[in-house]
C-alpha positions in Angstrom: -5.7 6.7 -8.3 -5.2 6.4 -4.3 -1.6 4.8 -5.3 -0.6 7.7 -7.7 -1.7 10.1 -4.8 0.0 8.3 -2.6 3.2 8.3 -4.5 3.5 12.1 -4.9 2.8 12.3 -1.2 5.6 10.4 -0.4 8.0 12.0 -3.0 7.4 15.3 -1.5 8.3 14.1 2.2 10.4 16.4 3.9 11.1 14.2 7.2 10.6 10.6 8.8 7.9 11.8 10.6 5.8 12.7 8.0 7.0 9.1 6.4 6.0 7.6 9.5 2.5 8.8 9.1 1.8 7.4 5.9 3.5 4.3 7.4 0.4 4.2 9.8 -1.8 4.5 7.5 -0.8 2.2 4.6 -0.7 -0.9 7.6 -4.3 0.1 8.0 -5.0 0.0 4.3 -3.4 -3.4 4.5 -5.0 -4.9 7.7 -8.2 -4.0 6.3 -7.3 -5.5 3.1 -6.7 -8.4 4.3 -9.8 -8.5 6.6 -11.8 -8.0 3.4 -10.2 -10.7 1.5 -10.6 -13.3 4.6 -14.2 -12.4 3.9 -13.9 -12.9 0.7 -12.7 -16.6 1.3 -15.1 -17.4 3.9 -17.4 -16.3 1.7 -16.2 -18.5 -1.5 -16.3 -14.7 -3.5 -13.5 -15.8 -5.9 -14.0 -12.6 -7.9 -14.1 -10.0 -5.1 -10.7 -12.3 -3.7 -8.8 -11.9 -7.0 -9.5 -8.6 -7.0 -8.4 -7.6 -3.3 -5.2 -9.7 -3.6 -4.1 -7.1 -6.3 -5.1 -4.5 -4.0 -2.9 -6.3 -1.2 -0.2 -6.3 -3.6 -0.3 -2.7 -4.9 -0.5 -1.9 -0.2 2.5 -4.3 0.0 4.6 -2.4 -2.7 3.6 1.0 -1.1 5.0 -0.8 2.3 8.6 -1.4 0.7 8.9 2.1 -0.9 8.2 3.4 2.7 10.5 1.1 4.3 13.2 2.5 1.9 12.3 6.3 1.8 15.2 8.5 1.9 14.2 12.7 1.3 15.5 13.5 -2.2 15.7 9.9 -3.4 13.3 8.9 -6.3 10.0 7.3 -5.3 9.9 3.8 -8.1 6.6 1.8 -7.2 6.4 -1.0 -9.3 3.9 -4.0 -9.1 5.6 -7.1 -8.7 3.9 -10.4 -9.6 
């Protein structure tokens, strides 16, 4: 749900600035994701890592529609394996 909101946000960016925000904020998403999942590891949670490397993954392909954002262009975020 957070990605699908996320998506529409960035579809109806205007300016770099406002991309730039969620920029900020989807390296936090990711730092923190990866905090969590070196937890997970030390932690020898298996279950809780599998499921925060997806979540890594989905933050990662946010990152790369970001980095490519131009205004009018469409907004494709797909999960790659």
């Amino acid at each position: 749900m957070e990605v699908l909101e996320l998506r529409e946000r960035i579809e109806e960016a205007s300016t770099e600035e406002e991309v730039e925000r969620m920029r900020a904020e989807n390296d936090a998403r990711i730092a923190e994701c990866v905090r969590a999942l070196e937890e997970a590891f030390r932690e020898d949670d298996l279950r809780a890592a599998k499921r925060l490397a997806v979540r890594l993954r989905y933050w990662v392909n946010v990152e790369d529609v970001l980095r490519e954002w131009e205004k009018g262009k469409p907004v494709v975020l797909e999960h790659k394996e």
